[in-house]
C-alpha positions as CSV (number, residue, x, y, z in Angstrom):
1,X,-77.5,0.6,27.5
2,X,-77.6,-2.8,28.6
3,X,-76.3,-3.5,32.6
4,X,-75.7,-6.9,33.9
5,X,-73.7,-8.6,36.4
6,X,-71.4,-11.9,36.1
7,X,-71.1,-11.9,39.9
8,X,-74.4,-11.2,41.5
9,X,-77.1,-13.7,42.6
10,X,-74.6,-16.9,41.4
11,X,-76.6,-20.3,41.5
12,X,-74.7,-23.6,40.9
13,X,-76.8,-26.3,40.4
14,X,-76.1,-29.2,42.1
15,X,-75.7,-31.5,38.8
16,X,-75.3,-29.6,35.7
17,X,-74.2,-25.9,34.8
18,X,-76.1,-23.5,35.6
19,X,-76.9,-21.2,32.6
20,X,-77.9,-17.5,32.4
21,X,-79.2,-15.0,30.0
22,X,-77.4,-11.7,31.4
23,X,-79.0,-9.5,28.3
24,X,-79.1,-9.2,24.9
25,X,-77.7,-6.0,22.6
26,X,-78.5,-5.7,18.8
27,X,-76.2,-8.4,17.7
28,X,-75.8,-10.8,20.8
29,X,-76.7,-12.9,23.9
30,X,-74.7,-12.4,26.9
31,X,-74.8,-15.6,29.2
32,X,-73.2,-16.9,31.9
33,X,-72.9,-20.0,32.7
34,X,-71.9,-21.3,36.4
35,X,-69.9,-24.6,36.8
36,X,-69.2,-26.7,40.1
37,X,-65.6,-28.4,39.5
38,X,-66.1,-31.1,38.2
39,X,-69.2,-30.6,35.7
40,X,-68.9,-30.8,32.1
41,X,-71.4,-29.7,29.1
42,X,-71.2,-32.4,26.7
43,X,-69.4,-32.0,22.9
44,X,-71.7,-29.9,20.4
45,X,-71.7,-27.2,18.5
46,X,-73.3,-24.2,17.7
47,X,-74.8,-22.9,14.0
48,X,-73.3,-19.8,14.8
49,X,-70.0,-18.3,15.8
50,X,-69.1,-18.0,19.9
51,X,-66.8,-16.3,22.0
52,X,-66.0,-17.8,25.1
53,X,-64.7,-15.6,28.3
54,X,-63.2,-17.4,31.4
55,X,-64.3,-14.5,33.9
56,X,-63.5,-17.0,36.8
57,X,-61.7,-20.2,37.5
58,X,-60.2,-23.3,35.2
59,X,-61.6,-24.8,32.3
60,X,-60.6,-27.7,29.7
61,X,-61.9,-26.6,26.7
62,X,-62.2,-29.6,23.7
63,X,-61.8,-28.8,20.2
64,X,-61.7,-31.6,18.1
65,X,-60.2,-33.9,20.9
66,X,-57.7,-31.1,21.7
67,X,-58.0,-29.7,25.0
68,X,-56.8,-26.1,26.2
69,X,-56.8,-25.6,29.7
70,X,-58.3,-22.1,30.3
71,X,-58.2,-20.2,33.0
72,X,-59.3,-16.7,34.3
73,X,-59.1,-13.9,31.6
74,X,-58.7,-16.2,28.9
75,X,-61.4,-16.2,25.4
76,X,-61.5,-18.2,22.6
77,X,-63.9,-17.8,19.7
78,X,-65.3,-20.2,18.1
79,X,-67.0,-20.4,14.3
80,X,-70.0,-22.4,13.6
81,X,-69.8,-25.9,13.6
82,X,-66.9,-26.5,15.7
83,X,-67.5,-29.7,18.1
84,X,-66.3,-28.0,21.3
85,X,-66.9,-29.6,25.4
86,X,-66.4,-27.9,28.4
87,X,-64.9,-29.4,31.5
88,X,-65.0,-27.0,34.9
89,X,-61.2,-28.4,36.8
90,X,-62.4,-25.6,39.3
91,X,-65.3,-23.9,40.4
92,X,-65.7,-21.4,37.1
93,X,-67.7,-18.5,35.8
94,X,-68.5,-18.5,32.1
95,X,-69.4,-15.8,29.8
96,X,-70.6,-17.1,26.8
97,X,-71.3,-14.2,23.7
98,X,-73.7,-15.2,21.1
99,X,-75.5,-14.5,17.7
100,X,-78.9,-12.8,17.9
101,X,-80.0,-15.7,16.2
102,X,-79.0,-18.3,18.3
103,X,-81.4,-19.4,21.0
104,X,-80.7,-19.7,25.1
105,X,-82.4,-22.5,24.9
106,X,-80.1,-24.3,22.6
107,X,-77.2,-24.0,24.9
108,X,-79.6,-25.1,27.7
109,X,-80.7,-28.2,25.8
110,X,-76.7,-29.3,25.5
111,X,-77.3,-30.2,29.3
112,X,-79.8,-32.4,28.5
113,X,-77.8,-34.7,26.3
């Protein structure tokens, strides 16, 4: 079993996202990622399919130049190679579901852009 908590020991960083591993099962990473209204991860995409939870708060989600605004409760999934952006219209807590074979890091680099 595999025990984590979206809610505990919350860090926003003061100028990006800040980004989480929660834990990791047989076939995915749990992470959560913690936006400040107002911050955006840049468009990329992943090599691998995502699901994306909105656990807390409002967020513009870009697909393609469409946006969805998604708020608490609502997921999307993604499949690989989708250009996708983030944009945080409130504070927000994201739970972000990946392959095993993707990488934490990846998703850390997009903040680097």
């Amino acid at each position: 079993m595999n025990k984590s908590s979206l809610t505990e020991n919350l860090q926003y960083g003061e100028q990006k996202p800040d980004i989480k591993l929660l834990f990791e099962s047989n076939s995915t990473k749990e992470i959560r990622i913690v936006f400040r209204k107002g911050q955006l991860m840049k468009e990329h995409k992943t090599g691998f399919p995502i699901t994306v939870e909105i656990f807390e708060g409002a967020i513009d989600f870009g697909v393609a130049g469409n946006i969805s605004h998604l708020v608490k409760g609502d997921v999307v999934a993604l499949p690989a190679g989708v250009p996708h952006d983030l944009h945080a219209m409130a504070d927000s807590i994201v739970r972000l579901s990946l392959s095993k074979s993707d990488t934490v890091q990846r998703v850390k680099s997009v903040l680097e852009k």
